[in-house]
N, C-alpha and C positions, 0 to 999 in steps of 0.2 A: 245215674249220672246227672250232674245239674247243666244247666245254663249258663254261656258267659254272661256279664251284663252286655258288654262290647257288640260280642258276635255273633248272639243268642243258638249259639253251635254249642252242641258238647262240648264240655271241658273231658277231655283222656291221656291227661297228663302227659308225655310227650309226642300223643297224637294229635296237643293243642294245633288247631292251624296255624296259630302267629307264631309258633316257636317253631315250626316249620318254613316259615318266611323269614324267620329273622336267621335262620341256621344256614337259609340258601340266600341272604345279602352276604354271609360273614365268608361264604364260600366266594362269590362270586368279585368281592371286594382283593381278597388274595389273587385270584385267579389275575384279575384287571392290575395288581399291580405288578405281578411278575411278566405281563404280558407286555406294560410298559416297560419296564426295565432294561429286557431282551432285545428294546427295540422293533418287537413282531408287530409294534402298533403304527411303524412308518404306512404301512400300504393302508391300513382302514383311516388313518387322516390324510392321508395324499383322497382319498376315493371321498372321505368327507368334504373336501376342499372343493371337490370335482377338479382338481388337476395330472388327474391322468397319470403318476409317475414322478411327479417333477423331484429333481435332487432334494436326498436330504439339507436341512438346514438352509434352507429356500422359503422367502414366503410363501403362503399358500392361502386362497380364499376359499374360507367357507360358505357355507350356501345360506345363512344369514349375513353374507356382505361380509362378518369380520375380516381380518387378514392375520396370521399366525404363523409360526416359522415351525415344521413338523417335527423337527428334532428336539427343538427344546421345548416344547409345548408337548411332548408326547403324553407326559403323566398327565401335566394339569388339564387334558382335555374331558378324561374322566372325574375331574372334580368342578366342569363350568356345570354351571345352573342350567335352566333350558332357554338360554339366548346360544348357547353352540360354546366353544372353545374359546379361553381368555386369549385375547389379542394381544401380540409382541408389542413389548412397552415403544412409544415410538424412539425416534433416534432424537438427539438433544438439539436442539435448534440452537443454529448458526450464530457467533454473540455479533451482538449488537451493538451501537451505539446510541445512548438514553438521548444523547443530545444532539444534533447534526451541529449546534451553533458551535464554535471555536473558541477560545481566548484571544483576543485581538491586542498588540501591543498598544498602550505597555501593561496592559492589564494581564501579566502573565509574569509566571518564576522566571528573572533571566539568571538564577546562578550564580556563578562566578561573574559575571558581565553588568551585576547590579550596580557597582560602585561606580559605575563611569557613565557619563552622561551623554545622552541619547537625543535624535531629533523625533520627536513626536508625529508623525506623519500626520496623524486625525484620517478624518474621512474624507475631508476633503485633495487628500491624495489617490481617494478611489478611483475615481474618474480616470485620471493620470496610467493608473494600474491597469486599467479595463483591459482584460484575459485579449489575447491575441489566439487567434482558433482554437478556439476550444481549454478544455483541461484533459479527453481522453489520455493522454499521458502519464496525467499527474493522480485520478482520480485513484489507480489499482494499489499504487502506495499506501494511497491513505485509510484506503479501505482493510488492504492487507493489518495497518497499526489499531485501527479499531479494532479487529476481531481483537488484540492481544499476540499479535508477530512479531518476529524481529522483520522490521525492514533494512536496507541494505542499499546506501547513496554513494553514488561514487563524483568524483568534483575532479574537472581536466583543465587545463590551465597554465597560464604562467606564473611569474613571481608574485603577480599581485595577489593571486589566489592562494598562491602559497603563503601569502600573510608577512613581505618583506613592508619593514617603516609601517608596519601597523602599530603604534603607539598610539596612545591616548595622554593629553597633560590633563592632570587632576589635582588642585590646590597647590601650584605650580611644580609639581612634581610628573616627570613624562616615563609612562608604564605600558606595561601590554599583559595582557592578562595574557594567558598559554591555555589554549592555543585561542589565536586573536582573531581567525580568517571570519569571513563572513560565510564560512561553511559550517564552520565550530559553531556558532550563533545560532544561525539557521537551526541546525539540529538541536542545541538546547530549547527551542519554541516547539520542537517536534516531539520530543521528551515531555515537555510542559504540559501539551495539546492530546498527546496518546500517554495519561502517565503506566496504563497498562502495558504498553507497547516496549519494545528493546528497538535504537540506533544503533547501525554500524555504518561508520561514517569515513569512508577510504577517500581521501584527498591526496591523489596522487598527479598533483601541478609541479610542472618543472618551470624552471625559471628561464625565459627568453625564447621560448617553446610555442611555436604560434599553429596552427592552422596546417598549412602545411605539412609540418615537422611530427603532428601528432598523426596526422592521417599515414603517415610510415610507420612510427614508431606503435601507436595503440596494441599492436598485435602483441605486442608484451608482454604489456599486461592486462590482454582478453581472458587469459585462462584462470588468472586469480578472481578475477572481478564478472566471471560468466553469469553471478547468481544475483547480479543487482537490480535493484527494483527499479531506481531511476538514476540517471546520467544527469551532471550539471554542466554545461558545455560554457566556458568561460576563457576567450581568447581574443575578444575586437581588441583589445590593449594591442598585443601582437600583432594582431591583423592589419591594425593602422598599420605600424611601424613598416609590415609588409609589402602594405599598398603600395608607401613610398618609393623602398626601394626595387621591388618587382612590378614593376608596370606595364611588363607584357603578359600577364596572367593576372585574369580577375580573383579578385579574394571570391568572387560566388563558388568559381571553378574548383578553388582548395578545399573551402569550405564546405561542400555539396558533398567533397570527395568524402573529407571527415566524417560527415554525418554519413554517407553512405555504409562505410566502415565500421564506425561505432555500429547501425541498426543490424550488420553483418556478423559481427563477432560477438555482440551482447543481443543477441536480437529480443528477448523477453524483457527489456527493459524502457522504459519511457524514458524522454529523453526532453529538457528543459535548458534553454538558453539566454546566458546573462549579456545583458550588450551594455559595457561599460561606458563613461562619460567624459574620457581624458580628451585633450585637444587632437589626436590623432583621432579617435573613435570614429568620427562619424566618417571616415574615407572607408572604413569596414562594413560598417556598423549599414550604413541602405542596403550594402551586396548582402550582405548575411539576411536584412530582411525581407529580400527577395527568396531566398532557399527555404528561409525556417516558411513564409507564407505559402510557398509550393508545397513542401511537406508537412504542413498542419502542424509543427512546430511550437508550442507555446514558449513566449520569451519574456524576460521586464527587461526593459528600456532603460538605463538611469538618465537618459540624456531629458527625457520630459520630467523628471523630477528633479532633475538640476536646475533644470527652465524656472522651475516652481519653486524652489527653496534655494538656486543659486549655491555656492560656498559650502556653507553647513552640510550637504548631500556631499558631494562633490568638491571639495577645493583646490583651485587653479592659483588662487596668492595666498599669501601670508600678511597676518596683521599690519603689514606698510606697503601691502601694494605689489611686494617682488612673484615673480614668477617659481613657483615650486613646483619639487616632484610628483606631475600629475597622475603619470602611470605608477603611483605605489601609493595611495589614498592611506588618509590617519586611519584609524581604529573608527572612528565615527561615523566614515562609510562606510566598514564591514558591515556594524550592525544597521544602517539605514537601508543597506542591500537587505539582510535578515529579517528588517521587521516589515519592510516590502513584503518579501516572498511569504512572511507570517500572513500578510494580508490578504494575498492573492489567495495560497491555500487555502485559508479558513473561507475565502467565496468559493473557490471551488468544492467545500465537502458542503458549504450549505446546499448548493446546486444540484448537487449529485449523488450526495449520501443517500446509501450506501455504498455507490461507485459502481463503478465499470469492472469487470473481470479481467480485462488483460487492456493496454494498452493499444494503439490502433499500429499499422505495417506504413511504416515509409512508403512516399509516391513512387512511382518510376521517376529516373533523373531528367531533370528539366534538359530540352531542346533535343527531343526526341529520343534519349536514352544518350548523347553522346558527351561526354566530360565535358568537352572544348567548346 
C-alpha cells in the first residue's frame, strides 16, 4: 500500500479516509435538507435564536445579533457561512419626498386655468399669509400625497364656493373654464405639487347655505365623505349676511357649532378655514377668528390681501366706479384664493416635511363647554 501525498495515510481504495468524509457530507447534506422541508428544523432555529418557542414565521434573533424569520429562513440557515443564519431582507422603506421645497405659483402646471390671467402674489404676500396656529391640520394631507396616496378634500360652502359669476374676460371675450371654483384650482396646484399623488376633490357647497344651516344639515353627507383628509370650511360670505339678520345669536355660537360637528362626524380629518373679503365679511369674519383661534384652527384671511392688492384680489366696483356683486367674485379671485393656499401649503411642507401623522383633536367648546 502506498502513501497519499495529502494525507500520508494509506491509500485502500474505499477505505480512503476522504472518500469517507466526502460520503458522510453527501449523507448528511440530504439528511439536512429533508429535515428543512418537514419543517422539523422550527424548534433547533427557535433554540438557535434563543427564543424559547416563539410562533412560526416570527422574527427571531440569533446569538450573533442577526434577526430572521424561522419559517422562511428554515433551509437557508443550513447554507449561512459561519456568521449564523442570512437575515430577513428588511422591509422597504417608507417613500419619501426628494424635495420638501414645493412649486410656488406661478411657477407650476396650472392646466386648464393657463389661459386666463392671474395676480401674481410674489412674496411679498407672505407676510400677509403668515400660518395662523399652526399647520398640524394640514401637514397629514400632505404627507399622505408625498408617499404616492389618494388624498381626499372636501370644500363646504355656499354659492360662491360653488363657483356662481365665476367668469374670467379674456381678449374681450367673458369665459369660465369648468370647473372655475377656487377648489378646482387649489387642487390642480395639488396634482402639480404631488405629481405622484391622486385628488379626490368633493365640493359639496350649496348655495345661500351659511353656518348655521350646515351645522344641521352636515350629517348628510358625513357618511359619504367619512374618509377625507381635510375639510375646507368656507362660509363668512353667509355668515355676514347672517350676522345681519340674526342678531340675537353670535356667528362664534353657529360657527363653534359647525366646527364642532364637522370634527364629530369626520373626526380623522383636518380642518382649514377660508375667511372671505365681501362687504359683509368682516361682521363674520372676527367671530369666526375667535373659534378657529381657540381651536387651533388654521385659516387665510382674504380681507389682508385685499388691504394689499385692493380690486385685483377682491373686487367691490367695476371699471366706472359702480358697486358690484361682491359675494360672487370673478374667476380671478378663485384662483388668487388657490395660489394663496399654494403658498401657505408649500411653507407648510417646507416646515414639516415629512409631517405629522394625524392631525391634532379640537379644544373643548369655548366658555366652559356651553354653546351659548
Amino acid at each position: 500500500a502506498g502513501v497519499g501525498p495529502w494525507t500520508r495515510m494509506p491509500v485502500d481504495g474505499m477505505g480512503h479516509p476522504w472518500t469517507k468524509v466526502l460520503l458522510g457530507i453527501s449523507l448528511l447534506a440530504a439528511a439536512a435538507e429533508w429535515f428543512a422541508s418537514e419543517d422539523l428544523a422550527l424548534p433547533f432555529l427557535e433554540q438557535l435564536g434563543g427564543g424559547g418557542g416563539g410562533a412560526a414565521g416570527s422574527p427571531t434573533r440569533a446569538a450573533n445579533g442577526t434577526t430572521f424569520t424561522p419559517r422562511l429562513m428554515a433551509q437557508q440557515a443550513f447554507l449561512a457561512g459561519p456568521e449564523g443564519p442570512v437575515p430577513a431582507a428588511p422591509a422597504p422603506a417608507a417613500p419619501r419626498v426628494a424635495e420638501c421645497r414645493l412649486p410656488l405659483p406661478p411657477e407650476y402646471d396650472y392646466g386648464p386655468y393657463a389661459p386666463f390671467s392671474r395676480i401674481d402674489l410674489g412674496a411679498g404676500a407672505d407676510g400677509v399669509l403668515a400660518p395662523r396656529w399652526g399647520f398640524g391640520h394640514v401637514s397629514p394631507l400632505l404627507r399622505k400625497l408625498a408617499g404616492g396616496g389618494c388624498g381626499k378634500v372636501v370644500v363646504i360652502g355656499g354659492s360662491m364656493t360653488k363657483g356662481r359669476h365665476c367668469e374670467q374676460e379674456e381678449n374681450g371675450h367673458t369665459t369660465a373654464p369648468a370647473p372655475c371654483t377656487w377648489s378646482a384650482r387649489f387642487a390642480q396646484w395639488l396634482r402639480a405639487a404631488f405629481p405622484g399623488a391622486s385628488i379626490d376633490l368633493a365640493n359639496i357647497a350649496q348655495g345661500a347655505w351659511d353656518s348655521q344651516v350646515w351645522g344641521v344639515n352636515l350629517v348628510n353627507w358625513a357618511a359619504e365623505h367619512r374618509d377625507a383628509d381635510l375639510v375646507f370650511l368656507d362660509t363668512s360670505i353667509n355668515d355676514g349676511i347672517f350676522a345681519q339678520v340674526n342678531r340675537n345669536t353670535p356667528v362664534a355660537v353657529v360657527y363653534e357649532r359647525l366646527l364642532l360637528v364637522l370634527g364629530s362626524l369626520i373626526p380623522h380629518a383636518g380642518i382649514f378655514a377660508i375667511l372671505g373679503a365681501c362687504r359683509e365679511c368682516p361682521l363674520a369674519v372676527a367671530e369666526e377668528l375667535l373659534v378657529l383661534e381657540h381651536h387651533g384652527v388654521p385659516a387665510l384671511d382674504m380681507q389682508p390681501l385685499r388691504e394689499a392688492f385692493g380690486d385685483q384680489v377682491w373686487p367691490w366696483y367695476d371699471a366706472d366706479g359702480h358697486d358690484i356683486d361682491d359675494r360672487h367674485p370673478p374667476g380671478r379671485t378663485h384662483q388668487a384664493i388657490a395660489d394663496a393656499l399654494a403658498r401657505m401649503f408649500a411653507r407648510c411642507w417646507a416646515s414639516v416635511c415629512p409631517g405629522l401623522a394625524a392631525p391634532p383633536a379640537l379644544a373643548a367648546p369655548r366658555r366652559g363647554g356651553r354653546m351659548g
